[in-house]
N, C-alpha and C positions, 0 to 999 in steps of 0.2 A: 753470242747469246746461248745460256745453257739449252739442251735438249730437256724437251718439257714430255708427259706423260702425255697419251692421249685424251684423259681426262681434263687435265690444263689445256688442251692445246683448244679443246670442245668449249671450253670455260671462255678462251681469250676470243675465238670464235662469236661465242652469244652477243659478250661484251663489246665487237665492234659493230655485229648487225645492231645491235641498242642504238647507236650511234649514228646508222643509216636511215636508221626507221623513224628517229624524231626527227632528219633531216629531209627525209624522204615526204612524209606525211606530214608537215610543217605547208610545202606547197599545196600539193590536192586538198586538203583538209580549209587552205586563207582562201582557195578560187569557189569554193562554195559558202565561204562567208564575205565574198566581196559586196551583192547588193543589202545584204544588212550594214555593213561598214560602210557603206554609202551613204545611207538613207541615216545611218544615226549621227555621223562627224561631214556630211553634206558634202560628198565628195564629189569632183568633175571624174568623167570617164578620165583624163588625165591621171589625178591625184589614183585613181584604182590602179591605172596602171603603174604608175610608182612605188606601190604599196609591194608589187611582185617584183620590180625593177629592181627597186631597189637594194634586194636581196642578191637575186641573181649577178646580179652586174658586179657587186662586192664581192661575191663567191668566184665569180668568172678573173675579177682581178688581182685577187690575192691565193687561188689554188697554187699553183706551181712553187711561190715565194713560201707558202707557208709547208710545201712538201721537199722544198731544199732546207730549210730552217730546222726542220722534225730531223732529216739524216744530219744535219750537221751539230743539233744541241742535243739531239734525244728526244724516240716517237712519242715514248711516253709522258715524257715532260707535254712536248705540243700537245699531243691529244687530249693532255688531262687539263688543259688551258683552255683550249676548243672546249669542252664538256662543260666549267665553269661560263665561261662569254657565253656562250648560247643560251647557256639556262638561264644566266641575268638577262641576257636580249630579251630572253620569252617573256618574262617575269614583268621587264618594261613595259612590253607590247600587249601584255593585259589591263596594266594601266593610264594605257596613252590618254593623255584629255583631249588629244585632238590628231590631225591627220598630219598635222608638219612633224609632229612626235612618235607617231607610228611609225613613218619612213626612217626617220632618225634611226629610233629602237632597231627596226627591223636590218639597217644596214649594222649594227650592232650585233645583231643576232648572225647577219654570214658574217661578220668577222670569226666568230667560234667556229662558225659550220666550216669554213675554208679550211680551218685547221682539224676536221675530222675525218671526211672520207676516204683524202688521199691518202693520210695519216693512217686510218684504219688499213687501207690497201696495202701499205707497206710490213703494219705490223703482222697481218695476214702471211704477205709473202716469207715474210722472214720467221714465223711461227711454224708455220709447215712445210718443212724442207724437202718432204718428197714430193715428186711432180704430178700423181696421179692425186694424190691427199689432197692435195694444193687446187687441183681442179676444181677436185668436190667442196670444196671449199670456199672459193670465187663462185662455184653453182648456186650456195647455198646464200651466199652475200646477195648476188645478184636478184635470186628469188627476193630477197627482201622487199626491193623496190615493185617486184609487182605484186607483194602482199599489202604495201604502201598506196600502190594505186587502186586497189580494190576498196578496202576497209580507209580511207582518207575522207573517199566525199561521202560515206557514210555516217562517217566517225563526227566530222566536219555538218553534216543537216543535223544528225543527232542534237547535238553539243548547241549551235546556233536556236536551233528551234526550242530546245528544252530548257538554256541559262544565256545566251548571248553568243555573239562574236566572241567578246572577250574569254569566252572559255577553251576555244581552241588554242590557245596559248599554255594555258595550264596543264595539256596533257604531257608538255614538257617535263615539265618540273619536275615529277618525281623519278620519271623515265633518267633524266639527265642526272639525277641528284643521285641514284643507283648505279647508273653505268660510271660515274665517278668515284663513288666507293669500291667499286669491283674493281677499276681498273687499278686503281690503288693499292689493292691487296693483291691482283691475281695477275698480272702481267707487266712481262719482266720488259726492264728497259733495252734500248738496243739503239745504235746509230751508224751509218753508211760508212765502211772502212775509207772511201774518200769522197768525202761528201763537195756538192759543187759550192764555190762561191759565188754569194750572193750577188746581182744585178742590180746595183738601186738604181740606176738611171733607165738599164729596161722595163724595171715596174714601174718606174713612174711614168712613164711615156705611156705603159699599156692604158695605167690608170687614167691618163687623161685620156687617150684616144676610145675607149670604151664609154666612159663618163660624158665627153662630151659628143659622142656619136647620139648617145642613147636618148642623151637630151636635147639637141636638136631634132630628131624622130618627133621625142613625143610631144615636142612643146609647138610643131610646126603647126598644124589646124589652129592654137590659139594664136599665136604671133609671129606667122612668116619671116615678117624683115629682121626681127630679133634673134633669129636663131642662126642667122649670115656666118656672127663671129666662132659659135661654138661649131659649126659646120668646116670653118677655117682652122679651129683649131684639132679638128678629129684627121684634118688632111696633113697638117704641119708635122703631129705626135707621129703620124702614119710614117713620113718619110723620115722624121728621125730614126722611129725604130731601123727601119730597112739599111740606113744608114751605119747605127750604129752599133747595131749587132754582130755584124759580120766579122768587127774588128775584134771582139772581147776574145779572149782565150775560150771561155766558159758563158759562154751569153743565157739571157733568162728564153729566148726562143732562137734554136740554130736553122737559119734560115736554109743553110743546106738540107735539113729534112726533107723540104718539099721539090725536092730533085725527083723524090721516090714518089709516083705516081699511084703507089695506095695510100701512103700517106698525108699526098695532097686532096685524093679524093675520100679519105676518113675524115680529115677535119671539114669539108664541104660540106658531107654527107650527114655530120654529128649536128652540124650547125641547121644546115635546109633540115631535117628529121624536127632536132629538138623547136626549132622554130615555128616549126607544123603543131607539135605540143604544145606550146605554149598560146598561140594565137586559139589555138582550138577548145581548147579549158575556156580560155578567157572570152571566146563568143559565146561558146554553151552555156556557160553558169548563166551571164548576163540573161541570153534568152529564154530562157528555163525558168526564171525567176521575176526579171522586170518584166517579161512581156507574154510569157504564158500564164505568171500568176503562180506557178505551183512555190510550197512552200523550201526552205533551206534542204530540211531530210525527203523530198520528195523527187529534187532535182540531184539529188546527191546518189536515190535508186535509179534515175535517168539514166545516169554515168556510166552503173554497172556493166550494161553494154557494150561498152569499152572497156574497163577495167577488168573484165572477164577475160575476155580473150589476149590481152597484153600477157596476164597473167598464167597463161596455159601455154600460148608462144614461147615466153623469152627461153625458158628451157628448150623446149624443140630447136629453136636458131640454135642455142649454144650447140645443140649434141651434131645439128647440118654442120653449122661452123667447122667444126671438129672431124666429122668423117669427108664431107665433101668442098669446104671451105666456104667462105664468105659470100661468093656470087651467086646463089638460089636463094639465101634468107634476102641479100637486099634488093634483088629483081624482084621477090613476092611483098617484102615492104615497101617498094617503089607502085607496084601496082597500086596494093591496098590502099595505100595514104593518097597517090592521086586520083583512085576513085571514090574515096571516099570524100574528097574536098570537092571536084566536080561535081556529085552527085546535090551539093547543098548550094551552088554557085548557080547547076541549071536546071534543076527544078523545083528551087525552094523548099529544100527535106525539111525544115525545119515545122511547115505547115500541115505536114501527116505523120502518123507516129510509125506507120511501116517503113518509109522512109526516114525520117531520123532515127529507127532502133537500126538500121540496116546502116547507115553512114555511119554510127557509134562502133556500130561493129567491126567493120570494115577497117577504120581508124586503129579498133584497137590490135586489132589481129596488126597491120603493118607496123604500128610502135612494138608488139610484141618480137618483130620479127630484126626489128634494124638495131636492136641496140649492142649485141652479143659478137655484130661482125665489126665494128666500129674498130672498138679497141683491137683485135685480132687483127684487122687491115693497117693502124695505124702501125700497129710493131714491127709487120708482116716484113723479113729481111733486114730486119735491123739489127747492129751489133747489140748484144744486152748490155755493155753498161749504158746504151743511149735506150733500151728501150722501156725504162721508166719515164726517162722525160719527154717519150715520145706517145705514151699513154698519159702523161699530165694534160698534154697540147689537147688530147684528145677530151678529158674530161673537162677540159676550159671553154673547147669550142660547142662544148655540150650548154654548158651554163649561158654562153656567149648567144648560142642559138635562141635560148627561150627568152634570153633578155629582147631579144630582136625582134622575136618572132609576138610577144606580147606590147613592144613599140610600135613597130609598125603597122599591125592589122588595129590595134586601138587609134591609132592617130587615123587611118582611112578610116575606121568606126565612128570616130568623133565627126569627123569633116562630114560625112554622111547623113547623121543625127541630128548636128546642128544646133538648133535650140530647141527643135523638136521631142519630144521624149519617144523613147526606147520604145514604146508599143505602136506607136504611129508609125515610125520611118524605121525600124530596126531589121526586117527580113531585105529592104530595099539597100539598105547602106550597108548591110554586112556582105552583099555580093563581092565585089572588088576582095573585101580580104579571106574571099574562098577561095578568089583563083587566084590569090597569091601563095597560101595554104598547099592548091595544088600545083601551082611550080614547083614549090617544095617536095613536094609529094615528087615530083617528074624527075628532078635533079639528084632525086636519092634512085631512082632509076635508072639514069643515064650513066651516073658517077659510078653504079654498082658494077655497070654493065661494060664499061670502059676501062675503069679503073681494077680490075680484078683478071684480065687476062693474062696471056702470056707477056705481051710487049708491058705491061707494066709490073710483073712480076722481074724483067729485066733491068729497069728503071730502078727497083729498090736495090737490087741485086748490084747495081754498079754504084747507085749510094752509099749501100752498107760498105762497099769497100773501100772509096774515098774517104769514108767515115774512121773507117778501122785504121784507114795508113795515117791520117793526118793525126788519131789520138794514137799510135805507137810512137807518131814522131817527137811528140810530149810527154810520151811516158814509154822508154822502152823497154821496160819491165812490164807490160803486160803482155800477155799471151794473146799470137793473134788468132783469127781466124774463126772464135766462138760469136755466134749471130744468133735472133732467137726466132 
């Protein structure tokens, strides 16, 4: 790829935070119009949770596939296919008649999103060649997402209160229909000098094993006995993969990665983190709305709480990250997250507002803090040609996280509520999925705290090089010995 002006380079920059921020604010923006999208297409706590499900889950299972696809056809081809599917998903999803078509749409809409972030990431990396630019650069990416989660559930009460649910869809559109012409005009194509091949029997194994994990979760409060076979089949696709990956030359997950012990404790920690997110959006809105009453934009200045200080952290993590490494941002987001999830589990924060602005806060500050060491532990001693797809793994187990993390504490939610409604039984039944919350919260703790030392600094250190000899053995024309 030619060298570009720093003006261009500024330009292609805008052009793929455009792309994070509809994807970004697409979630925070649907968790504060879930009880109107209830209440108007009559939806069970289930069907809500499907509505987030089934986004995440399509994003979690098609990231990786759609980020060896982009180096192998060209980023900008993908990404400007991404930009299209997303924009018609949105476009669907403002006119669903009903909730089986929302899901539909909405699993429509990550298909496009799957093909942008990672897509963006690449075009990023490969845009700014020098390593200090490049920083600032992922700084300013990253900032997106907690510009996303401040201005979302605002954007998101606005929009609901003032024209409908249906109008947080729209803010797509033009957004997406712009970052499509730019990209078109303003950035130049590029693809991985060897790109990996494709996997189709490890994606489709993921896809079942994701799919029907996620749907046994949430279908179990309604029908136990029914969900046996989909629970048999999340165990079956499990051992294929493990099975069948080992043998691929070029597999869609190298199961050697998780030899290296920040690796295995990155994708834990991505997963227990983003799962604390997702369960926690999706009690708050609920309660905020069905059962205190306050309106769409009322519960969306609720948030700010959180979304303030996410957004003030995730820089600070990155600049720790960077001078002192990984293990002070995720021991102080291990606190935070599991004090803030106890705080609501035992003494019911939700019934005083010093306590729920304090558990908001608490929350936001540890999301602020865990998400900058993830990806940095996941690389951390990894040869670089593996350490993209060892940041994929990472940005999978993220998506992977809130699919879970919004299955599980909804399905304890349901089973708790009953047939009762949300303001009678809703501070009693949402117990259980705070101290599940704050496991999570512990396990990003404990992982941070174990996983970051020396002996596991030696772990990656003797992976990276079983890594490095096994691919000189396949290709001995690369150069050894560079790790990142």
């Amino acid at each position: 790829m030619p060298e570009l002006s720093h003006r261009r380079r500024m330009l292609v920059l805008a052009i793929c935070c455009m792309s994070l921020l509809i994807v970004s604010l697409d979630n925070t923006v649907l968790n504060v119009a879930l009880p109107a999208m209830q209440q108007d297409l009559h939806a069970s706590t289930a069907g809500l949770q499907w509505t987030i499900d089934a986004y995440t889950l399509v994003l979690a299972s098609l990231l990786m596939l759609a980020g060896s696809t982009a180096d192998r056809i060209g980023r900008k081809r993908v990404f400007m296919a991404g930009l299209v599917v997303f924009t018609l998903g949105s476009a669907l999803c403002s006119v669903a008649p009903n909730l089986d078509a929302l899901i539909a749409f909405r699993m429509v809409q990550a298909v496009g999103g799957s093909m942008l972030n990672p897509v963006a990431m690449s075009i990023i990396t490969n845009t700014f060649t020098d390593s200090r630019e490049r920083a600032r650069a992922i700084g300013v990416w990253g900032a997106v997402v907690g510009i996303s989660m401040a201005a979302g559930p605002l954007v998101g009460g606005l929009l609901v209160d003032s024209v409908g649910w249906r109008a947080i869809f729209w803010v797509n559109l033009p957004v997406g229909l712009a970052a499509l012409l730019l990209t078109l005009r303003y950035v130049p194509e590029s693809r991985a000098p060897k790109p990996r091949r494709a996997d189709v029997v490890g994606q489709a194994l993921m896809i079942v094993l994701f799919g029907s994990l996620t749907y046994a979760i949430i279908e179990a409060p309604n029908a136990p006995a029914a969900i046996v076979p989909y629970a048999l089949l999340a165990v079956l696709a499990l051992t294929g993969l493990l099975r069948y990956e080992p043998r691929r030359a070029e597999p869609l997950i190298d199961l050697r990665f998780f030899r290296s012990a920040p690796f295995s404790g990155a994708t834990v920690i991505a997963i227990s983190a983003f799962a604390a997110l997702g369960g926690f959006l999706f009690l708050s809105t609920l309660y905020l709305q069905n059962v205190r009453g306050l309106s769409a934009l009322h519960a969306g200045l609720w948030m700010l709480p959180m979304a303030v200080p996410t957004f003030l952290c995730a820089p600070l993590s990155g600049r720790l990250v960077g001078t002192r490494g990984p293990r002070l941002p995720l021991l102080i987001a291990g606190v935070a997250m599991t004090t803030s999830a106890a705080l609501f589990a035992l003494f019911d924060a939700e019934t005083s507002d010093t306590t729920l602005f304090l558990g908001y806060a608490l929350f936001g500050i540890g999301f602020g803090f865990v998400n900058a060491p993830i990806t940095n532990t996941a690389v951390s001693g990894m040869p670089r040609a593996q350490a993209g797809v060892a940041a994929a793994v990472a940005s999978t187990s993220r998506q992977l996280g809130q699919t879970l993390g919004v299955a599980v504490v909804g399905a304890v939610l349901a089973a708790g509520v009953g047939a009762s409604s949300y303001r009678e039984k809703f501070v009693t039944a949402a117990v259980p999925g705070w101290w599940i919350l704050t496991a999570c919260g512990l396990a990003v703790l404990l992982l941070g705290a174990l996983t970051t030392g020396t002996w596991a600094r030696r772990t990656a250190e003797r992976t990276a090089e079983r890594l490095e000899t096994a691919e000189l053995r396949q290709n001995p024309t690369l150069a050894s010995g560079s790790r990142s």
